[in-house]
C-alpha positions in Angstrom: -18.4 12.4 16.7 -15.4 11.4 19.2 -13.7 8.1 19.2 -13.7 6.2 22.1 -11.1 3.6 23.4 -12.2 0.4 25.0 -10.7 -2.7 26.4 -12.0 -6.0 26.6 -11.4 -7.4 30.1 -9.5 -10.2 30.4 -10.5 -13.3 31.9 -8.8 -12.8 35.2 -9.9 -9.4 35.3 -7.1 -7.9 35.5 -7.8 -3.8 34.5 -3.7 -3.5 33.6 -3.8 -6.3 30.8 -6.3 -6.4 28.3 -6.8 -8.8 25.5 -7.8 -6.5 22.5 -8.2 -2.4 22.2 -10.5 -1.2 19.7 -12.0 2.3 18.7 -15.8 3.3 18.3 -17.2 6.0 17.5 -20.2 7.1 19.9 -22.2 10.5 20.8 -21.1 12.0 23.8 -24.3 11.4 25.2 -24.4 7.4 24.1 -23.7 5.9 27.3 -20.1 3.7 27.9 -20.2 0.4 26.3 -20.1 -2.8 28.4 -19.5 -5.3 26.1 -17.7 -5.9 22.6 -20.4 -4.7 20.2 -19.5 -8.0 17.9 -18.4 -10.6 20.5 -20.3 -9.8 23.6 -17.7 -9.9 26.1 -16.9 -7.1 28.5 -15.2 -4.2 27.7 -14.0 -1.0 30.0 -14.1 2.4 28.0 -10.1 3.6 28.6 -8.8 7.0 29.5 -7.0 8.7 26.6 -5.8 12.0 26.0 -8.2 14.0 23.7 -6.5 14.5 19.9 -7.5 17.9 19.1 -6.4 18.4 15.2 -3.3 21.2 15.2 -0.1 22.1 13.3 1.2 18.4 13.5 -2.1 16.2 13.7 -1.7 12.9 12.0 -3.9 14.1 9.3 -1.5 17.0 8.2 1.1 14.3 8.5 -1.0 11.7 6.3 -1.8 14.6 3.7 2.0 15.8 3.8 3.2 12.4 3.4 0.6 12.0 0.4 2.0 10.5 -2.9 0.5 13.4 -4.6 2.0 16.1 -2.7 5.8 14.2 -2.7 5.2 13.8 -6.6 4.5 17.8 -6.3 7.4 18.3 -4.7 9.6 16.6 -6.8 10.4 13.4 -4.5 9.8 9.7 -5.3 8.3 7.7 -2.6 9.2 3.7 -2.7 7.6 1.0 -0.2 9.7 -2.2 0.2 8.4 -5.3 -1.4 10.1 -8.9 -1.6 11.3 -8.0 -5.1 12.7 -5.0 -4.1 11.1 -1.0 -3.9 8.1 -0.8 -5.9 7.6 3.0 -6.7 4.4 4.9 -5.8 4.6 8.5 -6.4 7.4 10.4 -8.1 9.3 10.2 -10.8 12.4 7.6 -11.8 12.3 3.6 -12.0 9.2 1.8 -11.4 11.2 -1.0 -9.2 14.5 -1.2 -7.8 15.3 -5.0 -7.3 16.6 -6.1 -4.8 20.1 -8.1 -5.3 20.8 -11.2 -3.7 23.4 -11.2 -0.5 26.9 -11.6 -1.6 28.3 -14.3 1.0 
């Protein structure tokens, strides 16, 4: 099913500004939306460009990216915590802490 972008309109109506962007997913032949399906207040369906899955689609990126496929591949992924890195895929310390500044 596609994923349509909507707006919700702001107060002052302004169709260049809007207050929140959100995605649905609708059948093509489910007609536009005209207001927030949770909050009620209008919305305006937005033009996008269509993402048609190829070489580089942010899937392939996602799956590439994958802890399972860098631990493969014999990398170690990290993700910054306020300790330090916390590792999640890979091989080699669990955490690197982080040192304090020197001043």
């Amino acid at each position: 099913m596609p994923v349509y972008v909507y707006g919700v309109v702001s107060a002052e109506g302004d169709s260049e500004s809007y207050s929140e962007i959100f995605e649905i997913e609708q059948q093509i032949s489910d007609k536009p939306l005209q207001v927030h399906p949770e909050t009620g207040v209008p919305v305006e369906r937005l033009l996008c460009p269509s993402f048609i899955a190829g070489t580089w689609s942010p899937l392939k990126a996602r799956n590439l990216l994958s802890n399972e496929n860098l631990t493969k591949r014999g990398l170690t992924r990290y993700e910054k915590t306020s300790e330090g890195y916390r590792k999640t895929g890979g091989t080699g310390p669990d955490m690197i802490r982080r040192t304090p500044k020197q001043q």
